[in-house]
C-alpha positions in Angstrom: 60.9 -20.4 -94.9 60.1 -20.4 -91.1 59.8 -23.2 -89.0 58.2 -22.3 -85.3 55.6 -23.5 -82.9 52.2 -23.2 -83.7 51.7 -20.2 -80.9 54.3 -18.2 -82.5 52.9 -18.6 -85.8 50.5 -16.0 -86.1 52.8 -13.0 -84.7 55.4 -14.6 -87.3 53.2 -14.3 -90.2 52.1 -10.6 -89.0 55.5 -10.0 -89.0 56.3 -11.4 -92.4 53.5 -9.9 -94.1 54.8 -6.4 -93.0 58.4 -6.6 -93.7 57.0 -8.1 -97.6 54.6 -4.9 -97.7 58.1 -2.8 -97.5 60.7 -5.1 -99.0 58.2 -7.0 -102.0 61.4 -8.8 -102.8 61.2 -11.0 -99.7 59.8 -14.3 -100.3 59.2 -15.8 -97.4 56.6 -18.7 -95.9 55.7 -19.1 -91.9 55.1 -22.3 -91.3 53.9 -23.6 -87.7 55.5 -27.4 -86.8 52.6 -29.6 -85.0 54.6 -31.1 -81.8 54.1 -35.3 -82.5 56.5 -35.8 -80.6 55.1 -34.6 -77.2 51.6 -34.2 -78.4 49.4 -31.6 -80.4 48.7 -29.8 -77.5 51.8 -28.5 -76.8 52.3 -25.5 -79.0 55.4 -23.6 -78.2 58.7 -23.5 -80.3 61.0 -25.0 -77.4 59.6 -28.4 -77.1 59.6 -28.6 -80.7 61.7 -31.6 -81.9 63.7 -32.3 -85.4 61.7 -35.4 -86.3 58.7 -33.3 -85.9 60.1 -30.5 -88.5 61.8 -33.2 -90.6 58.1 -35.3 -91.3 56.5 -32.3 -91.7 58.8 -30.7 -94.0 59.4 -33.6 -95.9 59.4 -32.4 -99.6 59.2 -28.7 -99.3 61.0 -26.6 -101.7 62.9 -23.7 -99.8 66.6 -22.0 -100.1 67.0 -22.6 -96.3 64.7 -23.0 -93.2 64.9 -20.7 -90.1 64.0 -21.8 -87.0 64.0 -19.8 -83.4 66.8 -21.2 -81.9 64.9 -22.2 -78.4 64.3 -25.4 -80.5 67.6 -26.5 -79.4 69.3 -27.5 -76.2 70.6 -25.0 -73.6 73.7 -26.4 -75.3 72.5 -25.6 -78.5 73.8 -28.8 -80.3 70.9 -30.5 -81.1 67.4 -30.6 -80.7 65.1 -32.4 -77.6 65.4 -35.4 -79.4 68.9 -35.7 -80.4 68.8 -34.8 -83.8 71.6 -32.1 -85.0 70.5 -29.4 -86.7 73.3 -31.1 -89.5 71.2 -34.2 -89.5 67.9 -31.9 -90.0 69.5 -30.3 -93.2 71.0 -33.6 -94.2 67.2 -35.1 -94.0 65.6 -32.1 -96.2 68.2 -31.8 -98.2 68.1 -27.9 -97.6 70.4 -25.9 -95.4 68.7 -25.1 -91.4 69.8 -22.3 -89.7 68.7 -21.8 -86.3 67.9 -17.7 -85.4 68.0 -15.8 -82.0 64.8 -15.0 -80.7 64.7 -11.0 -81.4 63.5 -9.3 -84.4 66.6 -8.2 -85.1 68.4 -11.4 -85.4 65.2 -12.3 -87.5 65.5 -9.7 -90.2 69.5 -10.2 -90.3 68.6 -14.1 -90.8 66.1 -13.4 -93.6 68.5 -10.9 -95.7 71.5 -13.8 -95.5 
């Protein structure tokens, strides 16, 4: 699974959907993260928070979740709201692994 910004979405799921149409093996879900935290209008991956993916993720079923890694500090230690991405996986109960933001680092992420 993907976790990104609701702008980023779309291009994501284009993506997706054309790696799956040449590797049919790839299972894989985009799924755009309303921003709660700094309101709905605000659609970009960087300002989205960890309570935000952890309430709407609640529950999901998922070997791991990606996430561009522009979600976290410039330290990249934790999201905008505190939250490590440790805490995040602790929460779901499935292992979060933040991703560059290139299409390589993408495809290297979704093959690990």
């Amino acid at each position: 699974m993907i976790a990104t910004g609701r702008l980023a979405a779309p291009l994501l799921q284009e993506l997706v959907d054309e790696a799956q149409k040449k590797w049919h093996n790839l299972n894989v879900t985009v799924t755009p993260i309303r921003n709660d935290f700094f309101g709905e209008t605000i659609t970009v991956a960087g300002l989205v928070t960890g309570q935000d993916i952890a309430a709407q993720l609640k529950g999901v079923a998922a070997d791991k979740i990606l996430f561009p890694d522009s979600m976290l500090r410039r330290e990249g230690d934790c999201f905008l709201d505190d939250m490590t991405p440790d805490e995040l996986s602790e929460q779901l109960g499935i292992p979060v692994c933040p991703v560059g933001c290139d299409g390589a680092d993408l495809l290297d992420a979704l093959w690990q």
